[in-house]
Residue frames relative to the residue before (quaternion, step in Angstrom):
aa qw qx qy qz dx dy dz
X 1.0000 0.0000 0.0000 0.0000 0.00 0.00 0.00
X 0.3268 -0.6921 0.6037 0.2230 3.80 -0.73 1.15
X 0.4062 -0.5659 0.6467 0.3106 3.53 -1.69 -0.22
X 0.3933 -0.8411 0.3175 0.1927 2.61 -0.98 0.11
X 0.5107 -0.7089 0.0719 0.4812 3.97 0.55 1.31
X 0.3499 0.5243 -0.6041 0.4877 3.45 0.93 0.58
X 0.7759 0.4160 -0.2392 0.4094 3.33 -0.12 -1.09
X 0.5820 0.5493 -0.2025 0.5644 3.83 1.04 -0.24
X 0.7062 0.3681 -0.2778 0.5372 3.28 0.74 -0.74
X 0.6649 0.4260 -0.3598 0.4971 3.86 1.18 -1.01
X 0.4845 0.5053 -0.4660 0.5410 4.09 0.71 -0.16
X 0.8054 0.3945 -0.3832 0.2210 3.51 -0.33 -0.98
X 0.6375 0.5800 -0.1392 0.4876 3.15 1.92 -1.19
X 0.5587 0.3195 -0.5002 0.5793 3.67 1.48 0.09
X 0.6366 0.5749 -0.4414 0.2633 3.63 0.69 -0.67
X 0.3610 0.6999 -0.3186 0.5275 3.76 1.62 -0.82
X 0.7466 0.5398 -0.0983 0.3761 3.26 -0.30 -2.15
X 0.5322 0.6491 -0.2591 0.4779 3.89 1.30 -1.23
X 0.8520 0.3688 -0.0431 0.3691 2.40 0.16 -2.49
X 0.6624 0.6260 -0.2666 0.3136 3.94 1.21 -0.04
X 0.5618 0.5540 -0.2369 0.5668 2.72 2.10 -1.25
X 0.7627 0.2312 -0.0873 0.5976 3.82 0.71 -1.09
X 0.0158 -0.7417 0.5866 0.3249 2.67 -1.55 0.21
X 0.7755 -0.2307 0.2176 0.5459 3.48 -1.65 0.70
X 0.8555 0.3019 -0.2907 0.3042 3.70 -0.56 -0.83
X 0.6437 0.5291 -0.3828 0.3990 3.70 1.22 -0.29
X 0.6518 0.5337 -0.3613 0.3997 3.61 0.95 -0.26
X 0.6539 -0.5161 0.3222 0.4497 3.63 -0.54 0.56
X 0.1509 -0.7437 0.5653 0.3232 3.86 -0.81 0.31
X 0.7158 0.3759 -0.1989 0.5539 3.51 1.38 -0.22
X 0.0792 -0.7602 0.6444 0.0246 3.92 -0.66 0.88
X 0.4145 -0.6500 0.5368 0.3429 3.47 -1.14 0.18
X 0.0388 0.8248 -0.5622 -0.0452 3.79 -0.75 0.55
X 0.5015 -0.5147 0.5403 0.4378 3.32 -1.47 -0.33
X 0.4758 -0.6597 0.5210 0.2587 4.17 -0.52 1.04
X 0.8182 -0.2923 0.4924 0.0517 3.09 -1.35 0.66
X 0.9266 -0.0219 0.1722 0.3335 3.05 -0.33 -2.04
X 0.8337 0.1216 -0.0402 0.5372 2.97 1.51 -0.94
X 0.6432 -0.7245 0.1553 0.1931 2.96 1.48 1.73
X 0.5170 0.6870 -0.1510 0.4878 3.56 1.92 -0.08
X 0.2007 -0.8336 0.4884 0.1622 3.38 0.15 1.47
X 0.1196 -0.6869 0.6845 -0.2130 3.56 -0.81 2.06
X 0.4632 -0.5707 0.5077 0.4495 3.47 -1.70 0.05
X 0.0480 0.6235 -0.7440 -0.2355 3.38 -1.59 0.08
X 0.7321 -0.4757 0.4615 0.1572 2.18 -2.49 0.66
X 0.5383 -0.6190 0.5241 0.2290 3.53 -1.67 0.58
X 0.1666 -0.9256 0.3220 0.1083 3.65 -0.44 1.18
X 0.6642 -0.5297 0.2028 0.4869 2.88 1.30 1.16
X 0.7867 0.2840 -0.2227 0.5008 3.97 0.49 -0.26
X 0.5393 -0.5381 0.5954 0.2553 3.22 -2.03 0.62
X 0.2992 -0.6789 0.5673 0.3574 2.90 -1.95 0.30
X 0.7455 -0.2782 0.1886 0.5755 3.59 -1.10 -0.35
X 0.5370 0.6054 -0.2973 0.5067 3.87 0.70 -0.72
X 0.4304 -0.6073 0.5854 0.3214 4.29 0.84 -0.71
X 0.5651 0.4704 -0.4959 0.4620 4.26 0.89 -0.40
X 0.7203 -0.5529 0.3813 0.1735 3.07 -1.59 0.57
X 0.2923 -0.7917 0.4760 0.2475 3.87 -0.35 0.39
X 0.1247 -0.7445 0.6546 0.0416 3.69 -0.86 0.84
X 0.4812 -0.7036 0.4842 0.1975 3.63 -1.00 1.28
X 0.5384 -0.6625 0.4405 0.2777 3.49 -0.83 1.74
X 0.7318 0.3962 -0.3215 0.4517 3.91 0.98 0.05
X 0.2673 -0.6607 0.6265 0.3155 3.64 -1.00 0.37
X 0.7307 -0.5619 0.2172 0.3212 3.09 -1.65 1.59
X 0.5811 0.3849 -0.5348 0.4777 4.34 0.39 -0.34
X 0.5382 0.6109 -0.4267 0.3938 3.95 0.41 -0.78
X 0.8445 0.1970 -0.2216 0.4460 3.23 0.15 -1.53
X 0.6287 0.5029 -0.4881 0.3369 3.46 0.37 0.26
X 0.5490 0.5518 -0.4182 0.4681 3.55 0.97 -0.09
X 0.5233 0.5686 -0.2557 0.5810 3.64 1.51 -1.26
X 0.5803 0.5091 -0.4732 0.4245 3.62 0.61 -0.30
X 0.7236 0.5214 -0.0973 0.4417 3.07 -0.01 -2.36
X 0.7804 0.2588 -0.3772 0.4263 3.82 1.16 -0.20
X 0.5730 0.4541 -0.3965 0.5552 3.32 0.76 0.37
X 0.6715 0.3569 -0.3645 0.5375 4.08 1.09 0.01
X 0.6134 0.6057 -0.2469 0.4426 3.11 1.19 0.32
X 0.5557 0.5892 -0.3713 0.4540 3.51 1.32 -0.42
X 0.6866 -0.4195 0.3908 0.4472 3.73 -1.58 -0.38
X 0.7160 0.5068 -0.3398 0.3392 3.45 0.48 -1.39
X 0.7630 0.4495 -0.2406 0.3972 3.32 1.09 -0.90
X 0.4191 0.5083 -0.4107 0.6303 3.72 1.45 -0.06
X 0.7700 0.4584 -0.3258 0.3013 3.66 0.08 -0.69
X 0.5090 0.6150 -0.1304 0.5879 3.33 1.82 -1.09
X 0.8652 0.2290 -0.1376 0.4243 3.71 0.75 -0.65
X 0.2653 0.6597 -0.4343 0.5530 3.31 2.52 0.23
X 0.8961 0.2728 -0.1376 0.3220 3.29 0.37 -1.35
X 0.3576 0.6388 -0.5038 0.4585 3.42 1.45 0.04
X 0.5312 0.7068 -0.2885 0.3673 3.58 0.90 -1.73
X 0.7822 0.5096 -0.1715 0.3147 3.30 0.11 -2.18
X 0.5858 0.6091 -0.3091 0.4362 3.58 1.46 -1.52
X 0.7428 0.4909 -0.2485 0.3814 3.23 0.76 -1.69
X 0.5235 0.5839 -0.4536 0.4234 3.71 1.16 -0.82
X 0.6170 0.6000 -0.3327 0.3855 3.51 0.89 -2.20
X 0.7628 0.4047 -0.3461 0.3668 3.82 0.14 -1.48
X 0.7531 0.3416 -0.3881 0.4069 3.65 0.52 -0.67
X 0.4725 0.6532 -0.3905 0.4445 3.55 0.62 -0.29
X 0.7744 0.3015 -0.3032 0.4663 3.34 0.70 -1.04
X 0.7048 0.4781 -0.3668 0.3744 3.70 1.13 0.22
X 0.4212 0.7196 -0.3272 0.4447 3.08 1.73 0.14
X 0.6099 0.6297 -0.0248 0.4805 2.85 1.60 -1.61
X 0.8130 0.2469 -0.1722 0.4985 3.50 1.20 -0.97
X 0.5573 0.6196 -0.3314 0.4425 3.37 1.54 0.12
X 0.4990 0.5472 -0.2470 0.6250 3.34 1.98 -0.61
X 0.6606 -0.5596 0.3067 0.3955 3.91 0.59 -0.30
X 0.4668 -0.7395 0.2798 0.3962 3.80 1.55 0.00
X 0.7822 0.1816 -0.2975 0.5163 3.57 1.07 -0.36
X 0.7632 -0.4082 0.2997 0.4012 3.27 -1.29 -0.57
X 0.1352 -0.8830 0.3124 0.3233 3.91 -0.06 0.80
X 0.3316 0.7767 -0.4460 0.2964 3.18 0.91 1.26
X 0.7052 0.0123 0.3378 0.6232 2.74 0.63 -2.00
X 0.5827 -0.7317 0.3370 0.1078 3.32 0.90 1.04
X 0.3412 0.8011 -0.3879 0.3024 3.45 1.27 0.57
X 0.2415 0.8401 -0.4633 0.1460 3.94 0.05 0.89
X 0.4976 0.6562 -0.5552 0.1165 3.44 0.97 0.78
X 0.7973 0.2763 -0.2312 0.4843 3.81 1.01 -0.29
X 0.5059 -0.6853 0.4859 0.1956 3.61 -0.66 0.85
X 0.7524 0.3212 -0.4126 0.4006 3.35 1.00 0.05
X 0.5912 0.6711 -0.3491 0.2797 3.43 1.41 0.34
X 0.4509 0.6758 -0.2586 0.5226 2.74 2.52 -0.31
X 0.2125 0.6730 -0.7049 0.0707 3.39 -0.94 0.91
X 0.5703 -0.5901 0.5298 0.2141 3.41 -2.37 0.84
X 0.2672 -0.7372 0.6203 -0.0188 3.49 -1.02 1.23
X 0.2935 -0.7593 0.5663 0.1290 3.50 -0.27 1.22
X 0.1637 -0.8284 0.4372 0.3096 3.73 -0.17 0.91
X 0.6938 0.2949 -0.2685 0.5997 3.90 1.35 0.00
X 0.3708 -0.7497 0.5050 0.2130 4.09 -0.52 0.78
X 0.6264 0.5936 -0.4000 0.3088 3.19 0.86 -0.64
X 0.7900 0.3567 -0.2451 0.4343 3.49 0.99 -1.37
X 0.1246 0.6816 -0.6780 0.2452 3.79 1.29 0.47
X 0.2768 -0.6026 0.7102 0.2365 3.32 -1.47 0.61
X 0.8192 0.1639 0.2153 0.5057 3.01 0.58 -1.89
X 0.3392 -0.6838 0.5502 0.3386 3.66 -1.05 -0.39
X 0.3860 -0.7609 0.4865 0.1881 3.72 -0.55 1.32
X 0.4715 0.5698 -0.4771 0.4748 3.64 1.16 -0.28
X 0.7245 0.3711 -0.2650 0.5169 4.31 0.62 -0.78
X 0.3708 0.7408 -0.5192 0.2101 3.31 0.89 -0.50
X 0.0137 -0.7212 0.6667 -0.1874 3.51 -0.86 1.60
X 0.4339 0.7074 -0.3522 0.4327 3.49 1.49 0.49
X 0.3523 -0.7088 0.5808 0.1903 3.81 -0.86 1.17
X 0.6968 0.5692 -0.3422 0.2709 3.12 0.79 -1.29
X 0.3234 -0.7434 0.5750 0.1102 3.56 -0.50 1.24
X 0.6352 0.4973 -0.3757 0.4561 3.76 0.56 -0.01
X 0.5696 0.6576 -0.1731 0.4617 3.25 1.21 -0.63
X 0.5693 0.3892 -0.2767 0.6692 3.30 0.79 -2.03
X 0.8868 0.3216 -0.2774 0.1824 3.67 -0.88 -1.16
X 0.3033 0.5901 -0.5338 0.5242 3.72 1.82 0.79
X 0.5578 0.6458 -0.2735 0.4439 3.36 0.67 -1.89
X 0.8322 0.4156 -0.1876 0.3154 3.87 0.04 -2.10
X 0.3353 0.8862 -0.1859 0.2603 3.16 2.27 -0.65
X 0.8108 0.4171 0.1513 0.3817 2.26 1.27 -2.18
X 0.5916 0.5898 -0.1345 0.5329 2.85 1.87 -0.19
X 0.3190 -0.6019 0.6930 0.2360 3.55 -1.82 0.41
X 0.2637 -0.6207 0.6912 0.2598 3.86 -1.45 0.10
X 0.3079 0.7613 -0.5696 0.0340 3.87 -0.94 1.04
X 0.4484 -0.7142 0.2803 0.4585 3.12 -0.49 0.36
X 0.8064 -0.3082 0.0599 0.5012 3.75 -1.04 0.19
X 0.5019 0.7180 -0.3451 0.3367 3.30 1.19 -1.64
X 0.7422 0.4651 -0.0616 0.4785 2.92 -0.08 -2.50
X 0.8137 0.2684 -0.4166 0.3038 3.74 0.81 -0.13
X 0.4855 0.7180 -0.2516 0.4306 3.07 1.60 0.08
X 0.4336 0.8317 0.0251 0.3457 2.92 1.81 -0.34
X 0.6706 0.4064 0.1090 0.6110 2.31 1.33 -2.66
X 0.4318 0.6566 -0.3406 0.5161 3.66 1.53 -0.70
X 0.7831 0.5405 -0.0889 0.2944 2.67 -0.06 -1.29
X 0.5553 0.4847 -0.1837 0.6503 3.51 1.17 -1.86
X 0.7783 0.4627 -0.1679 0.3898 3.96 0.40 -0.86
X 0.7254 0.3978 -0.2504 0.5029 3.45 1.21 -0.32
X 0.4751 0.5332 -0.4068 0.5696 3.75 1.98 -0.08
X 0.6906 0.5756 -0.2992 0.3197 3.46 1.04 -0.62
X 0.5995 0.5682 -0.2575 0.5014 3.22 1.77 -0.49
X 0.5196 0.6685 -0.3196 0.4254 3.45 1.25 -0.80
């Protein structure tokens, strides 16, 4: 159920009106209450939002409570699944700039229709820092020392080079 913008406009303007008389840092960030969960009057913490009235809001748990209430609710399937795949996207997006900073196809045999067939071939092992397949690194100066070092082929063409390299050890 929406409100309605009368009723929106008269919230924001006590919330304004709040925020003018006080400021954020003079009101307690901790209050003593009665927990939630384990029924034990502790302090909780201030959660960062108003209520409809403009007074601060204080979380219906005290702070050992709600962390356990966390860890169960980060702890369940849906939410492991929800953050598997958040994960996977974020892998997909940087990969594919790794991928397009390296030249987009394969520099063998030119092969660039699926991004997961595309993988980086270090052309010397020794100076591998790392492995760009795990790469959980932001730093973009980093990855592209790392990408430096590196060929784009697709699996084949790297399976290949294995391959051309392991007859050579023999």
């Amino acid at each position: 159920m929406k409100n309605s913008p009368e009723t929106l406009k008269k919230r924001n303007e006590l919330k304004r009106m709040w925020k003018k008389k006080i400021d954020p840092k003079s009101f307690p960030h901790k209050i003593k209450k009665i927990c939630k969960d384990c029924g034990k009057e502790k302090l909780c913490s201030w959660q960062s939002s108003f209520t409809q009235t403009g007074k601060p809001e204080y979380r219906a748990r005290c702070d050992e409570c709600f962390k356990k209430y966390l860890h169960k609710i980060r702890t369940t399937d849906k939410y492991r699944k929800l953050r598997n795949k958040r994960r996977k996207i974020d892998l997909l997006k940087k990969k594919k700039i790794m991928v397009d900073y390296l030249g987009g196809k394969c520099s063998k045999c030119g092969y660039n229709k699926s991004l997961s067939a595309l993988t980086f071939h270090h052309r010397n092992p020794k100076e591998k820092e790392y492995e760009l397949g795990h790469i959980k690194d932001n730093n973009w100066q980093r990855v592209k020392k790392e990408l430096d070092k590196c060929d784009l082929v697709c699996f084949n063409c790297h399976m290949e080079i294995h391959e051309e390299l392991n007859s050579l050890k023999i």
